[in-house]
C-alpha positions in Angstrom: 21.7 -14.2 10.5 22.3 -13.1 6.8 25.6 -11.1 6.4 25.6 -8.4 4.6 27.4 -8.4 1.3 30.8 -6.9 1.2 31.6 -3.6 -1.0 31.3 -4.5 -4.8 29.9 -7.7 -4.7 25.8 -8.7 -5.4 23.0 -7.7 -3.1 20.6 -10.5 -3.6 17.0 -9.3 -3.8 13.7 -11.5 -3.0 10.7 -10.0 -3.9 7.1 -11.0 -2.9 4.2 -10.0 -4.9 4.1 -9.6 -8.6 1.3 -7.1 -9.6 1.7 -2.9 -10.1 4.1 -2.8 -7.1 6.2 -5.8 -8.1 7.1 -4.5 -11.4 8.0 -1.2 -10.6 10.0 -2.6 -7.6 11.8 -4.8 -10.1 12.2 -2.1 -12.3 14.1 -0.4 -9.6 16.2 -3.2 -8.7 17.2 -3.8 -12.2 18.2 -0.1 -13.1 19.7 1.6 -9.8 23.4 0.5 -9.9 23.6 0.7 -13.5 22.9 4.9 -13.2 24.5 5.5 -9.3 27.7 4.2 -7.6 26.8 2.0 -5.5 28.4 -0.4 -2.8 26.4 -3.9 -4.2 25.2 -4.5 -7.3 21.6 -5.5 -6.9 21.1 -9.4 -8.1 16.8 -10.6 -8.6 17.3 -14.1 -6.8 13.4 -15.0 -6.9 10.5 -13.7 -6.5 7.4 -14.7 -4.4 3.6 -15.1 -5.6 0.1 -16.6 -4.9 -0.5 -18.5 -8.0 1.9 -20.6 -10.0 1.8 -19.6 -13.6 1.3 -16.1 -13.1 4.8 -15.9 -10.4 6.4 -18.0 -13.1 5.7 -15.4 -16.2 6.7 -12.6 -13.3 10.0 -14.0 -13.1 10.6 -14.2 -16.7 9.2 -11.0 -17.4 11.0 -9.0 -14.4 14.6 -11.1 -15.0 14.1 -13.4 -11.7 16.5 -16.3 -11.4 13.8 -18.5 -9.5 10.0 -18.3 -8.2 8.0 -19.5 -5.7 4.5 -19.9 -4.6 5.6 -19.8 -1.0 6.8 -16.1 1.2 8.7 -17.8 3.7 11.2 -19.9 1.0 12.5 -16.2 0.6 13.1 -15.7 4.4 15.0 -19.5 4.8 17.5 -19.0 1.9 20.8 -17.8 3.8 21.5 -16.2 0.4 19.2 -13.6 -0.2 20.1 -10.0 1.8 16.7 -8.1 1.2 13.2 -9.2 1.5 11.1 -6.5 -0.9 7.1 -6.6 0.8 4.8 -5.7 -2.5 1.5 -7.0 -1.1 -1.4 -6.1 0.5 -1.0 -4.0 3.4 -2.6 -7.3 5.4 0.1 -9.1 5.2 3.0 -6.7 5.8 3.4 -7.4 9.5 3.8 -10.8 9.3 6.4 -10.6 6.9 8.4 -7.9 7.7 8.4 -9.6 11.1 9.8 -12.5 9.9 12.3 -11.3 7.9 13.7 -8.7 10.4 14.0 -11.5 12.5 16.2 -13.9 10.2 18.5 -11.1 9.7 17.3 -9.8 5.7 17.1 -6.0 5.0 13.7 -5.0 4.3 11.8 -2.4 2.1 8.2 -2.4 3.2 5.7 -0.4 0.8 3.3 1.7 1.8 1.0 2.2 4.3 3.6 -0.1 6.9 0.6 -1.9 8.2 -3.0 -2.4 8.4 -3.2 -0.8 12.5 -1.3 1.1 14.6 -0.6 -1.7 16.7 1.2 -4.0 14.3 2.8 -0.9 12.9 4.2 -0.1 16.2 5.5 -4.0 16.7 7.4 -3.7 13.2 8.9 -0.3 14.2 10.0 -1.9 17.5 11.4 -4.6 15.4 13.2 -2.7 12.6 14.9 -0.4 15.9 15.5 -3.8 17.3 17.4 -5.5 13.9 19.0 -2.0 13.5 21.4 -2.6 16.2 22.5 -5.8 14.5 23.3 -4.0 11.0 20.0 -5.1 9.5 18.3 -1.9 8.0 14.5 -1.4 7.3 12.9 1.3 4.8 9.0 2.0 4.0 8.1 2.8 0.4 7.1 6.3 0.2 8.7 6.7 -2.9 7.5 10.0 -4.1 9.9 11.8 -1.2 12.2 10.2 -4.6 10.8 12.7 -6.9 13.5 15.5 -7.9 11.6 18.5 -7.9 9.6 17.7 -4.3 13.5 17.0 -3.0 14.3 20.6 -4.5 11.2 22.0 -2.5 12.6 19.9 0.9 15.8 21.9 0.2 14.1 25.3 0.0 11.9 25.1 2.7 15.2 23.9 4.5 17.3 27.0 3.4 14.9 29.6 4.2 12.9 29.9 0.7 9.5 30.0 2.1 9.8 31.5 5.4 8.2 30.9 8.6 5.5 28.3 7.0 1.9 29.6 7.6 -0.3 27.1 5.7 -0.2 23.6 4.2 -2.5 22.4 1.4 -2.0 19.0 0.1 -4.3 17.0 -2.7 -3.9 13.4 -4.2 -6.5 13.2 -7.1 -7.4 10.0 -9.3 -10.5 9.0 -11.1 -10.1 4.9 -11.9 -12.9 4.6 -9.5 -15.3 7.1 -11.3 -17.3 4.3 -13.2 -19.7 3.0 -10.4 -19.5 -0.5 -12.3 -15.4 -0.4 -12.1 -14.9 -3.9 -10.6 -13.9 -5.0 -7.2 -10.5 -5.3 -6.2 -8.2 -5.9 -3.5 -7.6 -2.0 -2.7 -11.8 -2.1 -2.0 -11.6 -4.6 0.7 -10.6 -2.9 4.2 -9.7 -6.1 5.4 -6.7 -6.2 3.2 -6.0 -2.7 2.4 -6.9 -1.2 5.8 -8.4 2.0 4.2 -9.1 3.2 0.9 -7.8 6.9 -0.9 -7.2 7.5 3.1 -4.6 5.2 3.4 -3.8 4.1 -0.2 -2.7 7.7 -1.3 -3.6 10.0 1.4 -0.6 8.2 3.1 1.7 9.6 0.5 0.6 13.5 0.8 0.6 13.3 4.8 4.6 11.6 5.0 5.3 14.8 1.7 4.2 17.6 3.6 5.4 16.0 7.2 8.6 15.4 5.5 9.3 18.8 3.3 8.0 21.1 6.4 10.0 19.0 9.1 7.3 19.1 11.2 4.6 16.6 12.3 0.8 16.3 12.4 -0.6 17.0 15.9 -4.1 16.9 15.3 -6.9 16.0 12.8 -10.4 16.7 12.0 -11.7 14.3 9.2 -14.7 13.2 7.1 -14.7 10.0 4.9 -17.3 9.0 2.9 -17.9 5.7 0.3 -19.1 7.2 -2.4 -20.1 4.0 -4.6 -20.9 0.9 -1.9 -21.1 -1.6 -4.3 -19.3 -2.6 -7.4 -19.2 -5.9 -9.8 -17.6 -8.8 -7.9 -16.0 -10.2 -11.3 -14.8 -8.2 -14.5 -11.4 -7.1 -16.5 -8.7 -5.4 -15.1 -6.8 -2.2 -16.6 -4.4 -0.6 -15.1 -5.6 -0.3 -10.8 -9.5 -0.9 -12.0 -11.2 -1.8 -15.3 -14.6 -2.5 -16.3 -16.8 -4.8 -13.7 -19.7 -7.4 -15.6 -22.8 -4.3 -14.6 -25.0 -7.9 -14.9 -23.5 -9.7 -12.6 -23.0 -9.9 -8.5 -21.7 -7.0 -7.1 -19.5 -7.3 -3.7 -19.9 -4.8 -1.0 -17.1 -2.0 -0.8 -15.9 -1.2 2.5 -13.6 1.4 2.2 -13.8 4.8 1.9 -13.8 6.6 -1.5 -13.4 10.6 -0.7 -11.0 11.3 2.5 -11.4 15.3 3.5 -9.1 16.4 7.0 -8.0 19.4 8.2 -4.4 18.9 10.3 -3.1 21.0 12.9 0.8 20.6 12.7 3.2 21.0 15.6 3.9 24.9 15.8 0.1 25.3 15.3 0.1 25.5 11.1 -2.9 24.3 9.9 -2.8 22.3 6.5 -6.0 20.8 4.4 -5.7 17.8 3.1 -7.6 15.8 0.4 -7.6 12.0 -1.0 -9.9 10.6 -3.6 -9.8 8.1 -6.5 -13.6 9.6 -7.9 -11.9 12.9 -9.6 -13.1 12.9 -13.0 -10.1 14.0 -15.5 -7.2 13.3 -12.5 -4.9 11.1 -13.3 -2.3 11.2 -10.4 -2.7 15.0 -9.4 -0.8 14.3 -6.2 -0.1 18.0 -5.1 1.4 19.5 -2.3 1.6 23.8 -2.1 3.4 25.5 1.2 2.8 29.1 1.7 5.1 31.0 4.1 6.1 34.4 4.8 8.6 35.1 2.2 6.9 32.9 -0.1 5.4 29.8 -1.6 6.3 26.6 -3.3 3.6 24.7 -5.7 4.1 20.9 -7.3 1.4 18.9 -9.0 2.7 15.2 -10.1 1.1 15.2 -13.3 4.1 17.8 -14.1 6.8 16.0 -12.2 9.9 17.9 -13.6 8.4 20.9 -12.6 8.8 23.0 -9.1 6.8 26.3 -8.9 8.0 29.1 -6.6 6.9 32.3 -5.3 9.6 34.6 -3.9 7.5 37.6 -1.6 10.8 39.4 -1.5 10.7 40.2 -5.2 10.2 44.0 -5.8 6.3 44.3 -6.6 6.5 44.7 -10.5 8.9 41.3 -10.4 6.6 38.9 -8.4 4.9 36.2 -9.5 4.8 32.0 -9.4 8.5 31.0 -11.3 8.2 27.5 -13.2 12.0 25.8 -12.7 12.4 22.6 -14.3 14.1 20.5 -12.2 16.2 18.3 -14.2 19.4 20.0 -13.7 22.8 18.6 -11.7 22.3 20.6 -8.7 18.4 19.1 -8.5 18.8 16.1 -6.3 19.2 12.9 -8.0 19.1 14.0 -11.6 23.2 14.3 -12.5 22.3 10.6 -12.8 20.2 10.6 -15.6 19.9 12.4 -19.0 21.1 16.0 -20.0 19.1 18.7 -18.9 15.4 19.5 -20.0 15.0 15.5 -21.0 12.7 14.6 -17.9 11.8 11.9 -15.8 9.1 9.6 -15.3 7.4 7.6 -12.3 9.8 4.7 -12.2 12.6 6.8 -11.3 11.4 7.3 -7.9 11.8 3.7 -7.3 14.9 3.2 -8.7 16.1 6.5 -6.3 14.3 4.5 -3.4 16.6 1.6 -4.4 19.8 3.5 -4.7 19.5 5.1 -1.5 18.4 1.8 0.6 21.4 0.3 -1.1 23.8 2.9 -0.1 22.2 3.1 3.4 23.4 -0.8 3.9 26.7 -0.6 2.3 27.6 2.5 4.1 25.8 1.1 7.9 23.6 4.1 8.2 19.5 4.2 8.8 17.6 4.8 5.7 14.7 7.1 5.7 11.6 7.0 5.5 12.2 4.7 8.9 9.9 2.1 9.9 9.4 5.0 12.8 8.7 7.4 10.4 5.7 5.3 8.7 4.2 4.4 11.9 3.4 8.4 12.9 1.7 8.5 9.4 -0.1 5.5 10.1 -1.0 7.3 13.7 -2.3 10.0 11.4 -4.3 7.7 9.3 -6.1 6.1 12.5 -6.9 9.8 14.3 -8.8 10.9 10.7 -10.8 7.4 11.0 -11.5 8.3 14.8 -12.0 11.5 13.6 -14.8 10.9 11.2 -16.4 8.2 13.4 -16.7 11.3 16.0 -18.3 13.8 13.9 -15.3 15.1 12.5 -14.3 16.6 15.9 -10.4 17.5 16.2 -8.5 14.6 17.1 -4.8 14.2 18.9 -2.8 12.0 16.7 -1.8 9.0 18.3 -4.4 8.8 21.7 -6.3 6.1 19.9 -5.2 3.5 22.1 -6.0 0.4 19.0 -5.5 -3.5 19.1 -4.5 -5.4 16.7 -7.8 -6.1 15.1 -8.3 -2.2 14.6 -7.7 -2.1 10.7 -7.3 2.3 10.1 -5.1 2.6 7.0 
């Protein structure tokens, strides 16, 4: 088993996969103890990737010591502590297994899995390695973003008020142009879902997380809005511009995820994911209404938390826009002086922080491997959903095997 590293001394990182993930992972790693105290001082021992030349310019680029076409050189070297999963969500479960099992920390991004079943095998795992001082973390980072922390805090002192309604929207367009080409994320067979699981994940584990309360049930429709797309192109940024002349490759994911949810306590919440929203960026945004008030956040203003306090005297009420870059916002005393702002990479770099506190001080970072698998219960009951007429679905009765793929 790998020891971990005593107070003060390096925290030796391996990281597989090199693409979007991979460098703001490595971002992360590079940046967290130089802006928070921490108990080890991340080290970027090597990093893991398919093809040669391009793992070799990743470790260069990123500050890795060494490379390595091969995943499992990571897990046999006694001297690296954490294993950092940045691939496809098709091969998660065999490496988080693997790692758990030689004793390495683990930061799994998100969605945990491809199925419920091998989600629940890697939860039973991480439980099983956290009795041996091995800790385990899934990569929801945006729970990392100061002014959603700010609204977890409110809801959490009373702000809101008994919650009444849940809204929650995660809006891109890099797959608006029909002859965008294929990628990885299009393939269900190695991302599992499409804007279901590849950002619909990330509103479900926001609004499960800030309301402390879970999803119960589902009703859900999914459609593939473009079914084919160029099998060869150039990539920019997650798409690009697919050769229109060319073969195209069949898409067999959805495009447009639409589900109502039924929260424990009875609140309902609409929920949308799609990556076909003409002019949206990353308009991942989140809005809980309750009976003294509401809360309103929309990514594409990040440093901003809107709030709505019911209690106001009549002439006074009205939606208050509070910048949330001050000390008392969580996590940014670290950074710069108020009103200077942060940016996406910063939630990584507070997912890092955190994880690294959580094994220096022996305590159970969150979200848990636990945590991600009720989302990934979620994802499965809107499939089931959908694939049953959008009829209301109990989360978690699905009953799948390892070859269901739902997120």
């Amino acid at each position: 088993m790998t020891s971990t590293p005593a107070r003060s001394t390096p925290l030796n990182v391996g990281l597989i996969g090199y693409g979007f993930m991979g460098a703001a992972h490595s971002h992360a790693w590079r940046t967290a103890h130089r802006f928070f105290d921490l108990p080890a001082s991340p080290v970027l021992h090597t990093i893991a990737g398919r093809t040669e030349s391009a793992v070799a310019d990743a470790a260069e680029q990123y500050g890795f010591a060494r490379h390595t076409t091969r995943w499992l050189d990571l897990i046999e070297v006694p001297e690296i502590h954490v294993i950092d999963i940045c691939t496809p969500g098709d091969t998660h479960h065999e490496i988080a297994l693997a790692a758990l099992a030689a004793g390495k920390h683990v930061l799994c991004e998100k969605p945990l899995a491809n199925s419920v079943a091998e989600s629940e095998e890697m939860a039973r795992a991480a439980a099983d390695a956290a009795t041996r001082g091995i800790r385990s973390i899934c990569g929801f980072s945006y729970r990392r973003t100061p002014a959603l922390g700010y609204a977890r805090q409110l809801v959490e002192e009373g702000f809101v008020g008994e919650i009444r309604q849940v809204r929650a929207q995660y809006l891109q367009d890099w797959l608006s142009d029909a002859d965008a080409p294929m990628t990885w994320r299009l393939d269900k067979d190695k991302a599992g879902s499409g804007a279901l699981g590849d950002i619909g994940a990330h509103v479900i584990d926001l609004t499960q997380w800030i309301t402390g309360t879970q999803i119960e049930q589902v009703s859900g429709t999914l459609a593939t809005v473009v079914p084919t797309r160029p099998a060869a192109g150039t990539a920019q940024g997650l798409g690009g511009k697919g050769d229109a002349s060319g073969e195209r490759g069949q898409v067999t994911v959805d495009d447009v995820a639409l589900f109502s949810a039924r929260f424990a306590g009875g609140v309902l919440g609409a929920f949308e994911a799609t990556r076909m929203a003409q002019g949206r960026k990353n308009a991942m945004r989140v809005e809980i209404n309750g009976a003294k008030g509401s809360i309103a956040f929309d990514f594409e203003r990040m440093n901003e938390l809107e709030i709505y306090d019911a209690t106001a005297p009549a002439g006074r009420q009205g939606f208050t826009r509070v910048l949330t870059t001050e000390p008392e916002h969580p996590y940014a005393a670290a950074w710069w002086p108020t009103g200077h702002g942060l940016g996406y990479e910063h939630t990584f770099t507070h997912e890092i922080a955190d994880l690294v506190r959580a094994i220096g001080e022996g305590t159970d970072p969150s979200p848990s491997f636990a945590e991600a698998l009720h989302v990934q219960r979620v994802l499965a009951a809107v499939e089931a959903s959908d694939a049953d007429g959008s009829r209301w679905t109990a989360v978690g009765t699905q009953h799948p095997t390892t070859e269901e793929t739902t997120a």
